[in-house]
C-alpha positions as a printed NumPy array, in Angstrom:
array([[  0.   ,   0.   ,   0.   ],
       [  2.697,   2.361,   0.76 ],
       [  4.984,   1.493,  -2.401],
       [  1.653,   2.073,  -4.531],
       [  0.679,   5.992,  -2.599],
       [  4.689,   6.732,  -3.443],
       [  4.233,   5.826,  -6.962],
       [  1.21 ,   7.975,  -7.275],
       [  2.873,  10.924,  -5.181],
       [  6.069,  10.65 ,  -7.198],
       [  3.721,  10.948, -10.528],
       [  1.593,  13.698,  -9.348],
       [  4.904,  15.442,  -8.937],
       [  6.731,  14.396, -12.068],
       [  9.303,  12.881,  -9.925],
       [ 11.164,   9.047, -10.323],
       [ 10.491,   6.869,  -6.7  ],
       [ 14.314,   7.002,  -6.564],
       [ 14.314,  10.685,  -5.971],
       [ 11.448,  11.063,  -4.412],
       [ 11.931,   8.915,  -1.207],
       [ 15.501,  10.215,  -0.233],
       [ 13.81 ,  13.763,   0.026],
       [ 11.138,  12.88 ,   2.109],
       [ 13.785,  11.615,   4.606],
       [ 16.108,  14.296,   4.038],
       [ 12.691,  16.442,   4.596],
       [ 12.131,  14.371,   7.905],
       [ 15.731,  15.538,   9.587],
       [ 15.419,  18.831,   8.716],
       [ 12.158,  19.091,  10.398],
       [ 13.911,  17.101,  13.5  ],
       [ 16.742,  19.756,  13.562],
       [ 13.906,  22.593,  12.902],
       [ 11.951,  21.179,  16.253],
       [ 15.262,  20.842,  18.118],
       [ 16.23 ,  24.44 ,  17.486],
       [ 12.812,  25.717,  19.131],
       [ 12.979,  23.391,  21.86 ],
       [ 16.485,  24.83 ,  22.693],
       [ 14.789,  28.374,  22.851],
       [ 11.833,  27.436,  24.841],
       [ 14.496,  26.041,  26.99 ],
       [ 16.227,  29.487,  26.792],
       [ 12.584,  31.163,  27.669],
       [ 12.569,  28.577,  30.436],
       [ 15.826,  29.491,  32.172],
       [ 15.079,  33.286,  31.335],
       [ 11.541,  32.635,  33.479],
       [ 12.717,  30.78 ,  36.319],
       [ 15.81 ,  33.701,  37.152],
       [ 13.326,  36.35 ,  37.027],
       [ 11.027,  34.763,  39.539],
       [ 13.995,  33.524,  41.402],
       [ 15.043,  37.079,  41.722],
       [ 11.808,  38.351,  42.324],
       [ 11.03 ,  35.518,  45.268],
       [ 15.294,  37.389,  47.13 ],
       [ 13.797,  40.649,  46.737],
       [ 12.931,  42.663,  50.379],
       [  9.275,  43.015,  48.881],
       [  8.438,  40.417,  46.567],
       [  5.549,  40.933,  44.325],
       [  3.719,  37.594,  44.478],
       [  1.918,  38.158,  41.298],
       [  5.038,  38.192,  39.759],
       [  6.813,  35.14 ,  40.941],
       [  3.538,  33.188,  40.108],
       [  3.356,  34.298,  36.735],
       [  7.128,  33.99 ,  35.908],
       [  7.112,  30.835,  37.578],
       [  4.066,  29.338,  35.905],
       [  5.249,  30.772,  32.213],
       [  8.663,  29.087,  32.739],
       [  7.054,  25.593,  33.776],
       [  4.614,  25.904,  30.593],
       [  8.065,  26.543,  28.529],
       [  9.704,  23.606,  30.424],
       [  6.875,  21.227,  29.207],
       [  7.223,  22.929,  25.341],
       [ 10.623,  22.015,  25.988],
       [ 10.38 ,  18.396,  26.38 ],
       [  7.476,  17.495,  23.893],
       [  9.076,  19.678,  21.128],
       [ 12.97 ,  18.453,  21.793],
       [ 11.479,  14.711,  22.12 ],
       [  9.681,  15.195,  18.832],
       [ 12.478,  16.321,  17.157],
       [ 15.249,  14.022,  18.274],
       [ 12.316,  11.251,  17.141],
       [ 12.553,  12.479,  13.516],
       [ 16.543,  12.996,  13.585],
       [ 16.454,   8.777,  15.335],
       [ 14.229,   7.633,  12.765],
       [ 13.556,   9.643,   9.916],
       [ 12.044,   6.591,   7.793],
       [  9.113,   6.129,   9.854],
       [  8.258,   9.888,   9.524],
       [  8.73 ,   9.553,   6.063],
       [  6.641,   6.562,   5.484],
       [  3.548,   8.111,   7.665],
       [  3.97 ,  11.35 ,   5.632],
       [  3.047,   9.333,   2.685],
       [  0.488,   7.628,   4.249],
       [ -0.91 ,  10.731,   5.387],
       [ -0.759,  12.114,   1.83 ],
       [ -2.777,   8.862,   0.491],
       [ -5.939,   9.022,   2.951]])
């Protein structure tokens, strides 16, 4: 089933099967290394976050409203962080599979 939606991608895009399949996985790793760039800034955002409500929590007068918001923000980063990182290192482990359900995507 797969072999016959790659033929009929590949001819819907004037492309050989040859050619075509090597992209997709090339397409697959870039997308990894796309997702692992923004999960290094979220991760950025995150430590950014947590020192402003860290400094916020030493001051003489800490605003509470501030901490809690700077806190929560950095732990909603933290979590971007780990679902977008873990997505892309997926892609970059095992760009076939990615690959092969982009073409069964493209088929249905």
């Amino acid at each position: 089933m797969a072999m016959e939606l790659l033929d009929k991608l590949a001819t819907n895009l004037g492309l050989a099967v040859d050619h075509l399949w090597p992209v997709l996985i090339y397409q697959a790793q870039v997308h990894g290394c796309v997702l692992l760039v923004v999960g290094a800034l979220f991760l950025l955002a995150t430590a950014v976050l947590w020192s402003i409500a860290y400094k916020e929590d030493k001051k003489e007068y800490p605003s509470e409203d501030t901490f809690c918001v700077t806190a929560l923000l950095g732990a909603v980063c933290c979590a971007t962080t780990l679902i977008v990182a873990t997505s892309g290192l997926m892609r970059l482990l095992n760009p076939d599979f990615y690959a092969l359900r982009y073409i069964l995507n493209a088929g249905s």
